[in-house]
C-alpha positions in Angstrom: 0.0 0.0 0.0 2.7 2.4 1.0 4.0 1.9 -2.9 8.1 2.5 -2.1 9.5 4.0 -5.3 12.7 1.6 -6.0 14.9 2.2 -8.9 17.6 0.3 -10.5 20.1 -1.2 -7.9 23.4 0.1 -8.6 27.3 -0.2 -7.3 30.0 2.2 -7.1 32.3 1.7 -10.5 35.3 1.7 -8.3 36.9 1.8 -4.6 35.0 -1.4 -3.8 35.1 -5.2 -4.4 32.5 -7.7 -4.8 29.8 -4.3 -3.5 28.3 -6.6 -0.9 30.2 -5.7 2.4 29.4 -2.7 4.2 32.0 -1.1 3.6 31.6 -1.5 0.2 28.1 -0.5 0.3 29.1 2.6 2.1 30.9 3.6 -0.8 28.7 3.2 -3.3 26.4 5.7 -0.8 29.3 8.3 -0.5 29.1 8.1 -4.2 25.6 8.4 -4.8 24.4 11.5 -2.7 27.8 13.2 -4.2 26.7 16.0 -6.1 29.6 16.2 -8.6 28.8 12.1 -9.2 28.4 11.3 -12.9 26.3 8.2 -14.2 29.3 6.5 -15.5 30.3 6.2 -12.1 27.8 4.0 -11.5 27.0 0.5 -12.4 24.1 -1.4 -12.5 22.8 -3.8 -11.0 24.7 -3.7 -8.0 24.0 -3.9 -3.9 22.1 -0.5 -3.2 18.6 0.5 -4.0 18.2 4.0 -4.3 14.7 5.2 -3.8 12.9 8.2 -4.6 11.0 10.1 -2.0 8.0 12.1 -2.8 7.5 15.9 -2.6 6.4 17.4 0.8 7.8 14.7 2.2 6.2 12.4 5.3 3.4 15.1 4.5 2.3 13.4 1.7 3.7 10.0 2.2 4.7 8.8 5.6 7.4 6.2 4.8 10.9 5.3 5.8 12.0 7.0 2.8 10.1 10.4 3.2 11.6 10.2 6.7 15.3 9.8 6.0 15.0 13.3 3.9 12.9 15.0 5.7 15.5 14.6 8.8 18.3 15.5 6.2 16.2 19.0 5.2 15.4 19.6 8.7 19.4 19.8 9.9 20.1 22.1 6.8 22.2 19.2 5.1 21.4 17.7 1.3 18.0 16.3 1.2 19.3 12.5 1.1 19.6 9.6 3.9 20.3 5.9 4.0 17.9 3.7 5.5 18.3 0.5 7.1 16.1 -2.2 8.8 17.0 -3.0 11.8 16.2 -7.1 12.3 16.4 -9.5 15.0 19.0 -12.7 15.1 16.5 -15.1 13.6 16.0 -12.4 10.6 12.8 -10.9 11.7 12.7 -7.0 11.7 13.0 -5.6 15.1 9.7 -3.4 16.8 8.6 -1.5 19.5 11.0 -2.6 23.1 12.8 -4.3 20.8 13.6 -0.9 18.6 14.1 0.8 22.2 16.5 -1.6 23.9 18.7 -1.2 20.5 18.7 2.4 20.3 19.4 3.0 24.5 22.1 -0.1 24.0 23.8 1.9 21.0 23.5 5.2 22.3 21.1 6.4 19.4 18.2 8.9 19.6 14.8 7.3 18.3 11.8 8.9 16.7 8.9 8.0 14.5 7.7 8.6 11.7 4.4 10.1 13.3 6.6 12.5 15.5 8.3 13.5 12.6 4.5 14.3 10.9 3.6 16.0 14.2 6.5 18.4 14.3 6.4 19.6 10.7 2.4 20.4 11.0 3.4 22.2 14.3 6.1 24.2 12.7 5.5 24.8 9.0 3.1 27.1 7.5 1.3 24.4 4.6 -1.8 26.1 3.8 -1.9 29.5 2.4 -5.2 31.6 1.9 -6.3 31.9 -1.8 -9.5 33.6 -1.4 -12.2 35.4 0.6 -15.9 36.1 -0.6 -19.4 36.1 1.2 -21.5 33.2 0.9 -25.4 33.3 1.0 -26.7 30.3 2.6 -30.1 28.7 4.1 -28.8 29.2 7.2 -27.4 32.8 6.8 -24.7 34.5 5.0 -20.9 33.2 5.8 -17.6 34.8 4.6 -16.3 31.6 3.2 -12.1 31.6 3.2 -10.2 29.5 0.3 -7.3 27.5 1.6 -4.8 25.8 -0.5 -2.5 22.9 0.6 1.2 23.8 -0.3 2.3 20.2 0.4 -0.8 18.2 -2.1 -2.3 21.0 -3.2 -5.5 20.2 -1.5 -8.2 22.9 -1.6 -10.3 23.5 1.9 -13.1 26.0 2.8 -13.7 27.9 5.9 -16.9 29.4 6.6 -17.0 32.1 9.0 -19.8 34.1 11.1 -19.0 37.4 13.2 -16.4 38.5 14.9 -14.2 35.0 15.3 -10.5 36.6 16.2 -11.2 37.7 19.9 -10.2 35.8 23.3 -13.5 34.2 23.5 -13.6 30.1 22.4 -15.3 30.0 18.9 -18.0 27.8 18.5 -16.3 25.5 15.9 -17.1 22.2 13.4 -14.0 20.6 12.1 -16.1 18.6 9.3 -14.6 16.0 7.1 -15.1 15.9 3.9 -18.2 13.1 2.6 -19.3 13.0 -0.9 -22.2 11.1 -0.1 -23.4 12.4 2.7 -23.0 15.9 2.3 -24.0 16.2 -1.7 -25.4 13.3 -2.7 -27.9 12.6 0.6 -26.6 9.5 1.9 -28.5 7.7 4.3 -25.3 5.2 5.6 -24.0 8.2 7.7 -24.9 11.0 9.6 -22.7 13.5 7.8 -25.0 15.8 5.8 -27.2 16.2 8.8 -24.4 17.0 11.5 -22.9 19.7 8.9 -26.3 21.5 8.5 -26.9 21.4 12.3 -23.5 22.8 12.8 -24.4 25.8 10.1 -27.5 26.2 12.2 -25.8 25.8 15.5 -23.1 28.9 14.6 -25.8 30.8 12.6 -27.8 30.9 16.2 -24.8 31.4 18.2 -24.2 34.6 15.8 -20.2 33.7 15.2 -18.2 30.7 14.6 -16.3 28.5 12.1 -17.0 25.5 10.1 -13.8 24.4 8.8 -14.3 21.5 5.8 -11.8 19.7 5.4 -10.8 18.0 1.6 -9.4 14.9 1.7 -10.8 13.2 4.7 -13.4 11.1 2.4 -14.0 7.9 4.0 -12.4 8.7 7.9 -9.2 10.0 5.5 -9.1 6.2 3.0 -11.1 7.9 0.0 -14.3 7.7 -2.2 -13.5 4.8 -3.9 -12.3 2.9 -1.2 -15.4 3.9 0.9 -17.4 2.8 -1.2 -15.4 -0.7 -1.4 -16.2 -0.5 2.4 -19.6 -0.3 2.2 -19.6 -3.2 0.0 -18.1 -5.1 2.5 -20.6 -3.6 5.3 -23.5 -5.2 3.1 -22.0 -8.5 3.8 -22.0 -8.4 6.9 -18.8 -6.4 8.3 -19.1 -2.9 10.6 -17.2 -0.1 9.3 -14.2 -0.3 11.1 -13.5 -3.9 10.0 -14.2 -3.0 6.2 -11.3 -0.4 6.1 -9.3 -3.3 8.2 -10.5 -5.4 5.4 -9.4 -3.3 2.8 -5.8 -3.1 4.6 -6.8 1.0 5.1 -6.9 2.3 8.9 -10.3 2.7 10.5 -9.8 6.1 11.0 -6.7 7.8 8.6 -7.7 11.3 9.8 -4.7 14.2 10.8 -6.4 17.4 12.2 -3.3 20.0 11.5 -4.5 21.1 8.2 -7.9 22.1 10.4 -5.5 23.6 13.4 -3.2 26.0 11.2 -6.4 27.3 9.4 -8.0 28.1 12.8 -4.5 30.1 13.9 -4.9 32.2 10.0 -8.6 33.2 11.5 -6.7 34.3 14.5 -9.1 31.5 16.6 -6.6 29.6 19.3 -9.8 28.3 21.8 -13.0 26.4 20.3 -16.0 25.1 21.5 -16.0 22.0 19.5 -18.9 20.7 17.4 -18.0 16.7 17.3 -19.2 13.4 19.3 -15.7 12.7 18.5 -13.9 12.7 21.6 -10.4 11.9 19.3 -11.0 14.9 17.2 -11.1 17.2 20.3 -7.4 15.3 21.1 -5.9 16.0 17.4 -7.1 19.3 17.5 -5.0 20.2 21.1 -1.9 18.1 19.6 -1.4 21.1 17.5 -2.2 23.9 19.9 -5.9 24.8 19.6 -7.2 24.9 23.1 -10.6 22.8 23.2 -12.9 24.4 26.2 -15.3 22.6 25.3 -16.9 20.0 23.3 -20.7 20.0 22.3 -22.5 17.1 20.9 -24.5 16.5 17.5 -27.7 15.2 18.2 -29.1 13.8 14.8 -31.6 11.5 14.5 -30.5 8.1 12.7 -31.8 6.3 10.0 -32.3 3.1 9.6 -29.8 2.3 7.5 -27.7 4.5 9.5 -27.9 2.9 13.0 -25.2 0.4 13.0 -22.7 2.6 11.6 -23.4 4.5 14.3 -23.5 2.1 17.3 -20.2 1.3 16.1 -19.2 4.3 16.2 -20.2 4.5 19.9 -19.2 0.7 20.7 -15.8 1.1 19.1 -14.4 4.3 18.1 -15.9 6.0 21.2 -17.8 8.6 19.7 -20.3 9.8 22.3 -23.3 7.9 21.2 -24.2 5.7 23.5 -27.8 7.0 23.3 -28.4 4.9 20.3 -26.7 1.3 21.6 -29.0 -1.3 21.8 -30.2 -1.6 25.5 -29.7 -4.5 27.7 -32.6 -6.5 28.9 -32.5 -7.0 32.4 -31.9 -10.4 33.6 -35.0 -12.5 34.9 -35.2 -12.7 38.2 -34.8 -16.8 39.8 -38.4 -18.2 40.1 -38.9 -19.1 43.8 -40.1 -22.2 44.2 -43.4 -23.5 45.1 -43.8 -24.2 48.6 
């Protein structure tokens, strides 16, 4: 799934032997991320896999690759790295403690790949504001903002009501993007209806922020594989295990887009819209203060209603309204006497 962009194994053309040792292997490195190398230098096949990392780095595509160079940019040296896996004695790649005890044992600093997303959204500026208009809507006129991501190029919308850049926590919906639900009137979620309520919520509040976010189709797998998912939820699976099934997460969602177009509207405290108790927790990763979060009470349709007891039963939303509930146990008959 993660697609690693391998190229054509190469060797260095001289300094090394057979180009299997490391030392040999080390070379053939020094010679690759030379600038001055040229490709007669090379030969091919050899013992080292260069790969190609994507623009915008773990951004975009949060592999070992993406990582290496990323780290490289980051320390101000020539965007290139050299990865390795790390494995146990019986060939297995080392994990988790495992990872640890190696790194403590060595004297090596360790990181992942997600701290390495967290710090860039924290510290880089990746969406930039394209445009500002007024937008007439059933529930009241909004000044909708135009973002654009300068990672993907993603486009998101911010609509905005009154006076939103003051001290005062901003009734906010972070909403993610849904196709279905939001244009087409889906029935399988409760998208469409929690966006309107928010609209109405902020148009009654008389200021506040409904940030929708592109790209967050399907809990952040996409359209088509959504709808692959709900495939599989017609035989039988809930929706967490059909984005298992499909190998995608069962929620793929990363709030910092959201959180640096709140700080551009100058808003650093929300009251969040969302029975998403994890959303609230993305959002203060990234330094938006949450003081408080206010439920969505929609009413669910029948063909809604598992999706969202699972929701309640296994992602935690605050639902538990809708679970099914229990029927209290009979009490022991008494005997006759």
């Amino acid at each position: 799934r993660m697609r690693t962009a391998y190229t054509i194994s190469v060797d260095a053309r001289d300094g090394i032997t057979t180009g299997i040792s490391a030392a040999d292997r080390a070379r053939t490195v020094r010679v690759l991320v030379d600038s001055a190398t040229e490709p007669y230098e090379l030969v091919q096949p050899g013992h080292v896999f260069p790969l190609r990392a994507r623009p915008g780095g773990v951004l975009v595509r949060p592999g070992h690759t993406e990582a290496s160079v990323d780290l490289a940019r980051l320390a101000g040296l020539t965007p290139a790295g050299v990865i390795a896996e790390i494995v146990n004695d019986d060939g297995s790649m080392k994990r988790g403690q495992d990872l640890r005890d190696f790194a403590d044992g060595h004297g090596l600093a360790m990181i992942s790949i997600a701290d390495l997303v967290l710090h860039r959204r924290r510290h880089e500026q990746h969406v930039e504001r394209v445009a500002v208009t007024r937008l007439p809507t059933e529930f009241g006129e909004f000044t909708a903002y135009g973002y654009r991501s300068r990672v993907d190029g993603t486009e998101h919308v911010a609509l905005v009501l009154g006076t939103v850049s003051d001290d005062r926590p901003v009734l906010t919906r972070l909403h993610s993007e849904c196709l279905t639900g939001d244009v087409l009137g889906s029935r399988r979620c409760d998208c469409g209806p929690q966006l309107q309520a928010s609209m109405s919520a902020i148009t009654a509040e008389g200021r506040g922020v409904v940030v929708y976010l592109r790209g967050h189709e399907g809990r952040g797998i996409g359209l088509l594989h959504k709808l692959q998912a709900y495939a599989l939820q017609d035989n039988g699976r809930d929706t967490v295990d059909a984005n298992l099934d499909l190998g995608m997460p069962a929620d793929a969602r990363d709030y910092g887009t959201g959180a640096q177009i709140l700080a551009d509207l100058g808003v650093g405290s929300v009251r969040l819209l969302t029975n998403n108790p994890d959303k609230a927790a993305g959002l203060e990763r990234y330094g938006v203060e949450v003081a408080d979060r206010c439920p969505l009470d929609v009413s669910p349709t029948p063909e809604s209603l598992r999706y969202l007891r699972t929701k309640a039963e296994r992602m935690g939303h605050d639902l538990s309204h809708l679970l099914p509930v229990p029927e209290p146990e009979p009490e022991p008959t008494r005997p006759q006497v």
